[in-house]
C-alpha positions in Angstrom: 13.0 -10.9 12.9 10.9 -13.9 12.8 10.4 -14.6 16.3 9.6 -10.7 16.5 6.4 -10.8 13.9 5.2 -14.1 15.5 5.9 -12.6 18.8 3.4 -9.8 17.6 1.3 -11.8 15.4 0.2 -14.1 18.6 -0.4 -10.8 20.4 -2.7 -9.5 17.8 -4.7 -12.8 18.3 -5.3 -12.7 21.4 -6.6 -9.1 21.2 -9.3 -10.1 18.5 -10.1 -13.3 20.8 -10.7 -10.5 23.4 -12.3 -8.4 21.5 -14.8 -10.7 19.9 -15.5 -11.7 23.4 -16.4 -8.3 25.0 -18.3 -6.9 21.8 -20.8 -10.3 21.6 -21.3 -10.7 25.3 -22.2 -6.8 25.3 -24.2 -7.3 21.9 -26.5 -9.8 23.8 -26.9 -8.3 27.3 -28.4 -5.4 26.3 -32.1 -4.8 26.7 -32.3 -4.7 23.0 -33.8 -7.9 21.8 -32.2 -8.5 18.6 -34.8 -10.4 16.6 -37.6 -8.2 17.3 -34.9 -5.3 15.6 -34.0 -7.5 12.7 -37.8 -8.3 11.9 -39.5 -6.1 9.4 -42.3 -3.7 9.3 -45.6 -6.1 10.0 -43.7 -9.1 11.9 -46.1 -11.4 12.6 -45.0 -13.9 15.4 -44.2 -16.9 12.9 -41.5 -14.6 11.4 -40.1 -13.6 14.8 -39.8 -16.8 15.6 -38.0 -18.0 12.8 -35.5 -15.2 12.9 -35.0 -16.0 16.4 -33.7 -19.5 15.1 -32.0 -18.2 12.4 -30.0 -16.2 14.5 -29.8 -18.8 17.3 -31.1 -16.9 19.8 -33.3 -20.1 21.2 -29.9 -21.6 22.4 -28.3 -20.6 25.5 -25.7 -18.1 25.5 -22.9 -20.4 25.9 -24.2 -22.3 22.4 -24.5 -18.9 20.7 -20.7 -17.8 21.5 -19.6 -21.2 20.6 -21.5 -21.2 17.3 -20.5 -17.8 16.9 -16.3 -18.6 17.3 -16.7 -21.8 15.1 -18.4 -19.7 12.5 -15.8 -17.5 12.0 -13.5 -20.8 11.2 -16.0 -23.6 9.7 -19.4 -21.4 8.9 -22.3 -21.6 10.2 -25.7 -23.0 9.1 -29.0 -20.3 10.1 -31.7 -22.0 9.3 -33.9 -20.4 6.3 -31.5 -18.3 5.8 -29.0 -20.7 4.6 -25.6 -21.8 5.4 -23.1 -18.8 6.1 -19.7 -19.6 4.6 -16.5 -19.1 7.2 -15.7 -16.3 8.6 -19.4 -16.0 9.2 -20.1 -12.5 11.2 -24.3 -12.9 10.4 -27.1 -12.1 8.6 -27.9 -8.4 7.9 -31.9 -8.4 7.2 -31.9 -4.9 6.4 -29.6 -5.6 3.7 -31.3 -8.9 2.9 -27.4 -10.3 2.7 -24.7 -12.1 4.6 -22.5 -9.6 6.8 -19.3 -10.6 5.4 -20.3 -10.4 1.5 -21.7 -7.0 2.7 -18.3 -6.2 4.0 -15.6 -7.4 1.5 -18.3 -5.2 -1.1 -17.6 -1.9 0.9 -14.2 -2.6 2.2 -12.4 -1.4 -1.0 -13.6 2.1 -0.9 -12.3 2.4 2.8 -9.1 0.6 2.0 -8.4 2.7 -1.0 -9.5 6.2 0.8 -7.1 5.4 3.8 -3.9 4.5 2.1 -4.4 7.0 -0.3 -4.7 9.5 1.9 -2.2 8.0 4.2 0.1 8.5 1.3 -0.9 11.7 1.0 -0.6 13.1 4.5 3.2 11.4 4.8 4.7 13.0 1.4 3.1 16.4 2.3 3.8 16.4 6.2 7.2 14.6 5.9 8.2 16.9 2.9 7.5 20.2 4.7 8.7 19.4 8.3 12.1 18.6 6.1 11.9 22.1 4.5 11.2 23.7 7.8 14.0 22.0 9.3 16.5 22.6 6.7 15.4 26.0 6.4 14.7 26.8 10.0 13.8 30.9 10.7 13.6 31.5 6.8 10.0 32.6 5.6 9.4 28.9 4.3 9.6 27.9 7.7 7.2 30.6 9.0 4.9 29.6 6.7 5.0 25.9 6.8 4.6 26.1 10.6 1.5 28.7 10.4 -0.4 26.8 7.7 0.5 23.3 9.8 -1.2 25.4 13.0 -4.3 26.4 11.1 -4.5 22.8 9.4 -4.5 21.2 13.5 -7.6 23.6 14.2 -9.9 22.4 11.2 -12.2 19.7 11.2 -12.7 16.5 7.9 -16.9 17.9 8.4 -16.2 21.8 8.0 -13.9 21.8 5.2 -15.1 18.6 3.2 -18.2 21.1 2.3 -16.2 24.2 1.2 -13.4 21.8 -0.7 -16.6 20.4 -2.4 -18.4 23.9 -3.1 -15.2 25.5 -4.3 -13.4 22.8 -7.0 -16.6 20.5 -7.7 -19.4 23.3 -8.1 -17.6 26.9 -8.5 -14.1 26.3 -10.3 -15.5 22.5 -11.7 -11.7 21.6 -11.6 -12.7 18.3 -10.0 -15.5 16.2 -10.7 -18.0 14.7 -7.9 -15.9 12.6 -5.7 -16.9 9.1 -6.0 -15.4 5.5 -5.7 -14.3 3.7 -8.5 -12.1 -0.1 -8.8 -8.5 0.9 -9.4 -8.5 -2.6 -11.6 -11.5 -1.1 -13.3 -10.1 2.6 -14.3 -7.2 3.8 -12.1 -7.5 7.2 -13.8 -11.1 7.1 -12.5 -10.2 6.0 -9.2 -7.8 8.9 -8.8 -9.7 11.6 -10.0 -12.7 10.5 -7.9 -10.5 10.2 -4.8 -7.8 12.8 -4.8 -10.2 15.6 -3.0 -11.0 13.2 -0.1 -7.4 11.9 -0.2 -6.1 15.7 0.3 -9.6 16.6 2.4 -8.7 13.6 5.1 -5.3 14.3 4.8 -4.9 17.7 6.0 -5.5 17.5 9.6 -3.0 14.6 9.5 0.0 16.4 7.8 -0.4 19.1 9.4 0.7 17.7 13.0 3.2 15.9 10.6 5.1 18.3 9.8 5.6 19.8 13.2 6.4 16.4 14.5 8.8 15.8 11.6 10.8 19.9 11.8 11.0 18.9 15.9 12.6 15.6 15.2 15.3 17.0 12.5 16.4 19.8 14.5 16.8 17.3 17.5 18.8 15.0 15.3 20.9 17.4 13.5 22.3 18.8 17.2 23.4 15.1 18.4 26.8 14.3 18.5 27.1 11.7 16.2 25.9 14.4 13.7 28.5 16.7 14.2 30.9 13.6 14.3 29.8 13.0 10.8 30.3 16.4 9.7 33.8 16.5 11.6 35.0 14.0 9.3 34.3 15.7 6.3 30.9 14.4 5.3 28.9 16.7 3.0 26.2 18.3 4.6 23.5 16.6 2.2 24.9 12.9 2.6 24.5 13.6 6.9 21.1 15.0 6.0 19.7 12.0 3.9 21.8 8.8 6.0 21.4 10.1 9.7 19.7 12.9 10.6 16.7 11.5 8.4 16.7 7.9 9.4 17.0 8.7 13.1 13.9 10.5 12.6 12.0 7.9 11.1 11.8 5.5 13.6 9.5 7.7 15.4 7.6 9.0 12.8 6.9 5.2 12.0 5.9 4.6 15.4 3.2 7.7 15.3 2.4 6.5 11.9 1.3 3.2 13.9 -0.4 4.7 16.8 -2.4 6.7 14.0 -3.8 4.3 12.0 -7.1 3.9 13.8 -7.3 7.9 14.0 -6.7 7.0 10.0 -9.7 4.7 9.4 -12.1 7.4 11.8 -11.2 9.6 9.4 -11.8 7.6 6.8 -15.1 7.0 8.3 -15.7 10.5 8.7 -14.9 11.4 5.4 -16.7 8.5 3.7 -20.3 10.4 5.3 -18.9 13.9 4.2 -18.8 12.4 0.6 -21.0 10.0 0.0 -18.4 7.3 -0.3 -19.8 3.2 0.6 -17.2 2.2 2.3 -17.2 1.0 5.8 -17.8 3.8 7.6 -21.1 5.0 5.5 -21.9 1.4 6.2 -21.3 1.6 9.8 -23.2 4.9 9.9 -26.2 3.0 8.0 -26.5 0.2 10.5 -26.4 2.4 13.4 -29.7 3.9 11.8 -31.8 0.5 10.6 -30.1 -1.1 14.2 -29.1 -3.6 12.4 -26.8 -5.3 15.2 -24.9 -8.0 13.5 -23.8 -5.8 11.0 -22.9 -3.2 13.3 -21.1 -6.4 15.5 -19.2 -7.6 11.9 -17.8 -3.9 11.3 -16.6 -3.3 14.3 -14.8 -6.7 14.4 -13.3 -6.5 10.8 -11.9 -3.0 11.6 -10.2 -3.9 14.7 -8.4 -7.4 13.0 -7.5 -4.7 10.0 -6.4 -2.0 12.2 -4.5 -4.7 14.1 -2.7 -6.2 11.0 -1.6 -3.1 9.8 0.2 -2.4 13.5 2.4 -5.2 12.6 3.6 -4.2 9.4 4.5 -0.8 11.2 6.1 -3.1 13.8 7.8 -4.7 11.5 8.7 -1.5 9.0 10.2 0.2 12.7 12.2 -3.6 13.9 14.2 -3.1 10.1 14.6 0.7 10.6 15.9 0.1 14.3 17.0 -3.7 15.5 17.0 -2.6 19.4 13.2 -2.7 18.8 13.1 -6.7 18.3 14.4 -7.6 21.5 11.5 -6.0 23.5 
């Protein structure tokens, strides 16, 4: 199991060493001169220049990657600016801030929206492709299986609004969403979260639930699952130990291929509700082209995306050994 994870782990870095690669060597050959973009409204030439050596454009471009890989280890010193503690990803002058400080403020939100409504998405999909399964051609399967279909054809952007308009403003069951520390109020936190949670969640369960009613009915007609019945096994102790765990492996492995589709929607969902988290601060970037922040986002993302893959990895190598000799 170790030799799997580090196996995975040295995978994973070379896909960030790649990735940092590709994303600042197309950061710096575009027309866009970065400086001029980062300089406020009445730049005068002194203060171009100066951000210029701040952000170390007078070296070559070979210097600037180099400075920029050691500054993600050691830090890096930007002139005026100041010295900018490891991993440094830049200076954001719209924000008047440090990329990373601006980062580690926002991430929570993000981090909190996407497991939450991770969570939610695999107790409601998983829970209903089970009842569909189990009770396959009733009227709970009909159901399940038409509200699952109608859940795959709506968009986070359409019904974010009319969740909003009809528990915030008409019934006032919920209260605005907003973001709020779970180690500050977790009551808070929930009730701030829980319509984005189920809002993000829906498209997500949705095709859940058809994956997980496909998978059962598969398992339940292999032969080692009429074996097990065969012997006398009761048909709840086949349903929980094999038909379910069989199941799981795959689900895991969507789970995994997901998770970016999870943080997009995150992002998504973020703009629909006003959220700071990464994705309303990706979005806000994109508009003050603020480059370095817009380099540090994408970057952070990608490592967190990619550390979460290996947890799946690793949840799917205990659930199924076969996996950790590939």
């Amino acid at each position: 199991m170790l030799r799997f994870l580090i196996r995975r782990a040295l995978g994973a870095i070379v896909i960030i060493f790649l990735l940092v690669t590709l994303t600042f060597f197309a950061f710096h050959s575009s027309s866009i001169d970065p400086a001029r973009m980062n300089c406020p409204k009445g730049c005068t030439p002194q203060l171009l220049e100066q951000i210029k050596i701040n952000m170390g454009l007078n070296h070559s471009l070979a210097e600037q990657f180099w400075n920029y890989l050691t500054g993600l280890f050691v830090g890096q010193d930007m002139g005026t600016v100041g010295h900018c503690a490891a991993p440094c990803l830049g200076y954001s002058y719209a924000g008047q801030a440090f990329v990373w400080d601006r980062i580690v403020q926002n991430y929570p939100a993000t981090f909190v929206l996407a497991i939450g409504g991770a969570v939610c998405f695999l107790s409601i999909g998983v829970g209903l492709g089970m009842v569909s399964a189990w009770k396959q051609g009733s009227l709970i399967d009909k159901v399940a299986s038409s509200i699952s279909l109608v859940g795959q054809s709506t968009q986070i952007f359409f019904i974010g609004p009319l969740a909003m308009a009809l528990f915030v403003y008409n019934l006032k069951w919920l209260d605005r969403p907003e973001y709020i520390p779970f180690t500050q109020d977790p009551w808070g936190c929930f009730m701030g979260m829980i319509l984005p949670w189920l809002v993000m969640s829906v498209i997500f369960w949705s095709n859940y639930t058809r994956q997980v009613r496909s998978l059962m009915l598969e398992q339940l007609s292999e032969d080692h699952i009429r074996a097990a019945r065969a012997k006398g096994l009761s048909s709840r102790y086949v349903w929980w130990r094999y038909a379910l765990r069989g199941a799981m492996a795959p689900i895991i492995t969507i789970f995994g291929i997901d998770l970016g589709a999870v943080f997009s929607g995150a992002i998504i969902t973020e703009y629909t509700f006003s959220i700071h988290g990464l994705g309303f601060l990706a979005v806000k970037s994109v508009s003050q082209a603020d480059l370095y922040l817009e380099l540090g986002v994408l970057l952070f993302s990608s490592a967190a995306i990619l550390i979460f893959n290996i947890v799946v990895d690793a949840a799917y190598a205990l659930l199924d050994p076969r996996v950790r000799l590939g």
